[in-house]
C-alpha positions in Angstrom: -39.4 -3.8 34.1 -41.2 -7.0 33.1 -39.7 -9.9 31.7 -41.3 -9.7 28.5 -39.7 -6.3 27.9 -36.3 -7.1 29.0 -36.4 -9.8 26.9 -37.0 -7.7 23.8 -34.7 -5.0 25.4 -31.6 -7.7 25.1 -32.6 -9.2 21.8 -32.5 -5.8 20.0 -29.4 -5.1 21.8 -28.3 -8.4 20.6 -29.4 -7.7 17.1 -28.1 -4.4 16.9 -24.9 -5.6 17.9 -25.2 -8.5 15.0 -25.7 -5.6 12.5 -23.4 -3.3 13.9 -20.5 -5.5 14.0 -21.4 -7.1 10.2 -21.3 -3.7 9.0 -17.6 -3.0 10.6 -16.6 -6.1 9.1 -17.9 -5.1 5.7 -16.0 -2.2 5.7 -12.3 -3.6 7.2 -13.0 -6.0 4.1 -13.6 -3.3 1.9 -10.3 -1.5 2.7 -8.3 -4.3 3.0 -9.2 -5.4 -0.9 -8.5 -1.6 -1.5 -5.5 -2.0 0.2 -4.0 -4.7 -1.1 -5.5 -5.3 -4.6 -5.3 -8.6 -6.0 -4.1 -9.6 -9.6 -5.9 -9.5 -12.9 -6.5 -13.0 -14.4 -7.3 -13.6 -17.9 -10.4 -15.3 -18.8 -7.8 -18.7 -19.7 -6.7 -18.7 -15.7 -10.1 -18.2 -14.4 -11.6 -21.3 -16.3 -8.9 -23.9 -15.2 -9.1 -22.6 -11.6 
């Protein structure tokens, strides 16, 4: 294998991993805010946070 296409090989490996793990963490977030829902605020709360 030439340098040139290991070099590719471990940057898509790389990137894959990138995506792969965002992904994962998109979906712990989601179930976590299923989870554990937060609290309603009124409109009053919001706009003097």
């Amino acid at each position: 294998m030439d340098p040139l296409s290991a070099a590719l090989k471990i940057t898509g490996l790389g990137m894959a991993g990138i995506f792969v793990f965002m992904f994962i963490f998109y979906l712990s977030i989601r179930l976590i805010d299923r989870l554990f829902p937060g609290k309603m605020q009124s409109k009053e709360q919001a706009l003097r946070a």
